[in-house]
C-alpha positions in Angstrom: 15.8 -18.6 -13.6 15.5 -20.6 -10.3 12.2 -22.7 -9.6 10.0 -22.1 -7.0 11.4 -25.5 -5.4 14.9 -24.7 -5.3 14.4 -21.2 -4.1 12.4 -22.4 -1.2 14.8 -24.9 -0.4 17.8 -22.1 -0.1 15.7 -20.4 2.2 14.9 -23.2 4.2 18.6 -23.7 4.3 19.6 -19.8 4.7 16.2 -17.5 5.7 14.1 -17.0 8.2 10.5 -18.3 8.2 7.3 -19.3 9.9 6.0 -23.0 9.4 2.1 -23.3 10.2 -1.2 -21.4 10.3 -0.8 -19.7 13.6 2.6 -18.9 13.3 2.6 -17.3 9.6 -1.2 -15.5 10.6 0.8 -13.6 13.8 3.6 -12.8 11.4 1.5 -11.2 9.1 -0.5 -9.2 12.1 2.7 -7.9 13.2 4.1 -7.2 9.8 6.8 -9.2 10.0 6.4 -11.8 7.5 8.0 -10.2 3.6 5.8 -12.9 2.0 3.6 -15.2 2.6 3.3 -19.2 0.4 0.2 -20.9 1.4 -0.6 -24.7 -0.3 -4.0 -24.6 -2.6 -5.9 -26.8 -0.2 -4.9 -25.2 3.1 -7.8 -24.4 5.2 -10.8 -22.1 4.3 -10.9 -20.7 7.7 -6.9 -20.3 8.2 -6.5 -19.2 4.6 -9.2 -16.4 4.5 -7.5 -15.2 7.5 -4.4 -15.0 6.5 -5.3 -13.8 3.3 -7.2 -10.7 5.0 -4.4 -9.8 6.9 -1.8 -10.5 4.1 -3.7 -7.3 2.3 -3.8 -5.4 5.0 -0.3 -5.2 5.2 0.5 -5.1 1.6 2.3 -8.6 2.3 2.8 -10.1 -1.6 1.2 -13.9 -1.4 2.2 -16.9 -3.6 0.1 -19.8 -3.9 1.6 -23.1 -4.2 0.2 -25.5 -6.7 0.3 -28.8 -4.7 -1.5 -30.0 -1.5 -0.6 -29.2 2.2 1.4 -32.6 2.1 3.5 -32.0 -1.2 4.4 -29.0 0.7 5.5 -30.4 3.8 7.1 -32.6 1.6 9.0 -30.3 0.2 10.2 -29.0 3.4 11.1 -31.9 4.9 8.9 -32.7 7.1 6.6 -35.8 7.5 3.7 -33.5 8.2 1.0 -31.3 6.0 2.6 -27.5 6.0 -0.2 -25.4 5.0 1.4 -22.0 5.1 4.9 -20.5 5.5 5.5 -17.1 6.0 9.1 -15.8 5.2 11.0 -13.1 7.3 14.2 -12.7 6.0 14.6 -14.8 2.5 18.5 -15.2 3.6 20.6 -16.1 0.3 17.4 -17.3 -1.7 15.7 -16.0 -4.6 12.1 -16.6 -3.3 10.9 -13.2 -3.5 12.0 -12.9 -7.2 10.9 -16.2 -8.3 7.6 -15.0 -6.6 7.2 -11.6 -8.8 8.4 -13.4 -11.9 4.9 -15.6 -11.4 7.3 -18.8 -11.3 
């Protein structure tokens, strides 16, 4: 089984995605996004949003454990990611590792 880590790693490397609030929130709105992973401490106000509109759509959503930082961090980027919506999971297996409950 892959880890959540490794998966989101191939599809930073292969996939398409949306970093950020805004970005993942319009995905969702226009149905776009296939999943959405939003950090534990993101925002109230962004992730009750999202969240809303994640249902709407029937859009599956995975919560990662760590902060907004860890999962910037994790991206690669020296800056707090709280949300990131994927669009096309390219050669990951983050929508698996998501329904197995990884």
């Amino acid at each position: 089984m892959v880890s959540f880590e490794r998966a989101l790693k191939d599809l930073l490397k292969s996939g398409k995605y949306t970093m950020g609030s805004k970005e993942s929130i319009e995905a969702l709105k226009l149905g776009k996004a296939k999943l959405l992973i939003i950090a534990s401490n993101a925002p109230p106000k962004y992730r009750d949003s999202a969240l809303y509109y994640a249902k709407l759509s029937k859009i599956p959503v995975y919560t990662y454990k760590g902060t907004t930082m860890e999962l910037g961090a994790l991206c690669g980027k020296p800056f707090p990611v709280s949300m990131i919506s994927v669009l096309d999971e390219g050669s990951s297996a983050i929508l698996e590792v998501v329904e197995e409950g990884a």
